[in-house]
C-alpha angles and dihedrals in degrees: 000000000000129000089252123220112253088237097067133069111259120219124220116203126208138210156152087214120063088202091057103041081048099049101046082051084057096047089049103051095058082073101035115040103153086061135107095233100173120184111219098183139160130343127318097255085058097269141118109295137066128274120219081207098063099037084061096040088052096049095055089044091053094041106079089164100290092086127249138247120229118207119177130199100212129027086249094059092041081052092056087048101056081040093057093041099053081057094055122105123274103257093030091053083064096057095044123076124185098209110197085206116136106291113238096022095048085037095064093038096049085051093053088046091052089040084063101055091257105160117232098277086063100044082054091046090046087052090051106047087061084091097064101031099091100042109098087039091133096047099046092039087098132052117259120266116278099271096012088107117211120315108273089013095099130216120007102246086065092068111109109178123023126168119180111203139162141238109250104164111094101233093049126218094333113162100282089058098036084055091053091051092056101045085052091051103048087053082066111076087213136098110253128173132193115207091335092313123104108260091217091059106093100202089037088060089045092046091063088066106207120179132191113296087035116125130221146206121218117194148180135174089184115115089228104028091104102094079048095052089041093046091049093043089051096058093046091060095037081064097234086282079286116133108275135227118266121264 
């Protein structure tokens, strides 16, 4: 857990387990540093279960006046959550949602979100696009074909700006890096894909897998996306600052 920026959405995790709540926090928090990540896990003599106290310990802890977002692990604890939150005052109950999105991977989308000064609409909208962030893996697991163009971008003669670039650090584009990539994307007001997937969608860009060797299109139809596409393409090659592959 970090001690969070008032200007940025807290998250609240969670969970019937205190390990749990405790360890996606930590994970978390490797991409999202400048976040309030709060565990609210197990019961309050130290058990499996949830605990309306912490919850509502955690959330004021989250919420340093941007609001915070609530994931659970189980229904029961969801069920704590939307209990703790209808007993919340008045002003603070705006700035609070409870998000029923998949728990880890909502969880680390919703904190890069929140990393990247999203408000808390975005950071919601980041949790819950973790749903439908994994289906089409298969599918965007391989570069377009040379002159398709990026998926939704339309014929090949409307991209503007394409870079092709390679994986170099040895782990590939595993979630630190993936992490790096999108916070460097959302501070760019353009439209940019890699290999089909928004390049501002943590877990689209993961789902694409892409280890070290693997290459990458980086694409964008906006007039003035190519400083964006030049700027992605140059953090890929520089290898994250990771060790790279031999050569």
């Amino acid at each position: 857990m970090t001690d969070g920026d008032p200007a940025r959405v807290g998250i609240v995790f969670v969970s019937h387990s205190a390990e749990l709540a405790n360890g996606i926090a930590e994970v978390a928090g490797q991409m999202a540093p400048s976040v309030a990540l709060v565990a609210a896990g197990g019961t309050d003599g130290g058990g499996i279960g949830t605990s309306f106290v912490k919850v509502t310990s955690a959330i004021d802890e989250a919420d340093a006046g941007a609001g915070a977002v609530v994931l659970s692990d189980l229904g029961s604890a969801l069920m704590i959550a939307e209990t703790v939150h209808d007993q919340l005052p008045d002003d603070q109950r705006l700035r609070v949602a409870i998000v029923d999105a998949p728990f880890v991977e909502g969880g680390v989308a919703a904190a890069v979100a929140a990393e990247t000064g999203g408000d808390l609409v975005a950071v919601v909208a980041a949790a819950e696009g973790a749903r439908q962030a994994w289906e089409g893996m298969a599918e965007s697991a391989s570069p377009p074909a040379s002159g398709a163009g990026s998926a939704g971008s339309g014929p090949s003669s409307e991209v503007r700006f394409v870079r092709d670039v390679t994986l170099r650090n040895k782990d590939g584009l595993h979630a630190r890096p993936a992490a790096e990539f999108v916070k460097l994307a959302n501070t760019f007001d353009v439209k940019v894909t890699v290999n089909g997937k928004d390049a501002r969608s943590l877990l689209g860009i993961m789902s694409l897998g892409l280890n070290v060797g693997a290459s990458a299109e980086i694409v964008s139809n906006d007039p003035d996306g190519e400083a964006a596409v030049n700027a992605l393409a140059d953090l890929v090659e520089s290898g994250f600052g990771e060790a790279l592959a031999d050569t």
